[in-house]
C-alpha positions in Angstrom: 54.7 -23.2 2.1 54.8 -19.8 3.8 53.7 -18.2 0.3 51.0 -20.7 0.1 49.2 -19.7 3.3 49.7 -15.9 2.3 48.1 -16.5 -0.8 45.3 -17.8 1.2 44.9 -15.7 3.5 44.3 -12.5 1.6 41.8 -15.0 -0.9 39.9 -15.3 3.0 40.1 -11.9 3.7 38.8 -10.6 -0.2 36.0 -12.7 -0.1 35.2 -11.6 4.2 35.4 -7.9 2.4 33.3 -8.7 -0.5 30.8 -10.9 1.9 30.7 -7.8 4.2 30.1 -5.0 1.6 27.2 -7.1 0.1 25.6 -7.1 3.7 24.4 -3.2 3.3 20.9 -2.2 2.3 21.1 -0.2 -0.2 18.8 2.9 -0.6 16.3 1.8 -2.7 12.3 0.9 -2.1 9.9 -1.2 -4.7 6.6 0.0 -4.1 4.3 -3.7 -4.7 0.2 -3.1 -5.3 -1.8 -4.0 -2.8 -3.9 -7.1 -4.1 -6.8 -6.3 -5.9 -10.3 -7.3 -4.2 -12.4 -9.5 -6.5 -15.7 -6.8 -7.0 -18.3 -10.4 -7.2 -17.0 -11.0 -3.4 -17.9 -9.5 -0.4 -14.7 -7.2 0.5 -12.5 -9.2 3.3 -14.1 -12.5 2.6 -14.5 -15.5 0.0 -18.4 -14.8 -0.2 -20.2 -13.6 -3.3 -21.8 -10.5 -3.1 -25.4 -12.0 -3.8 -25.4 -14.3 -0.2 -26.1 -10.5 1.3 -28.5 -10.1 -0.9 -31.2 -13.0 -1.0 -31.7 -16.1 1.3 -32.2 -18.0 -2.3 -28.4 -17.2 -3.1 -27.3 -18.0 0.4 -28.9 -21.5 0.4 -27.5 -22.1 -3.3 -24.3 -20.9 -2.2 -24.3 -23.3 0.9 -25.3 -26.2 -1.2 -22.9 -25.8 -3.9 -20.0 -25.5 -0.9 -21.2 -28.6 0.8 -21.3 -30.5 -2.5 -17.4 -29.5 -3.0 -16.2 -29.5 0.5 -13.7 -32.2 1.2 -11.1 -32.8 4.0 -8.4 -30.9 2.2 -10.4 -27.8 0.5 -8.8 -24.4 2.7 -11.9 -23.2 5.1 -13.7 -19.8 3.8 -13.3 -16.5 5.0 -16.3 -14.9 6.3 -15.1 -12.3 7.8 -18.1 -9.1 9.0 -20.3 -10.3 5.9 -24.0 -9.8 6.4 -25.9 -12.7 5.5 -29.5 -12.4 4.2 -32.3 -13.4 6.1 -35.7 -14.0 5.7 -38.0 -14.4 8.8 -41.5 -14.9 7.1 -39.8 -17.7 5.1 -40.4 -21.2 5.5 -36.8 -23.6 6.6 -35.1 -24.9 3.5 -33.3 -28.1 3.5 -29.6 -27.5 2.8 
């Protein structure tokens, strides 16, 4: 019996050691690329370039969202973006 519980005991105390050495970081670093922006959207957001760049692309751009919007699609980023407007133009219906 007494052999027994030696036998275990230094079986508890390799695997402790081997569970302890594991536990250091060792010295090296994986560099990972930083995600790579999308050039057709507005940089920081989920808009396309063109919604800064006519109120005609903004409206379609609305109506297509509204169209595919549903209670489980992730809200849009919009982040700083610009959007075009147009002062002289008459109100659209979206």
């Amino acid at each position: 019996m007494q052999t027994n519980l030696k036998k275990q005991g230094v079986v508890v105390a390799s695997a402790l050691a081997l569970l302890a050495a594991c536990g250091g970081g060792g010295g090296s670093t994986v560099s990972v690329a930083p995600p790579t922006q999308d050039p057709s959207l507005i940089a920081g957001t989920d808009l396309p370039v063109a919604v800064q760049q006519s109120t005609a692309a903004l409206l379609a751009f609305a109506q297509t969202q509204l169209a595919a919007t549903s209670d489980k699609t992730d809200p849009l980023v919009v982040g700083d973006a610009k959007l075009a407007t147009d002062d002289s133009a008459e109100p659209s219906a979206i």
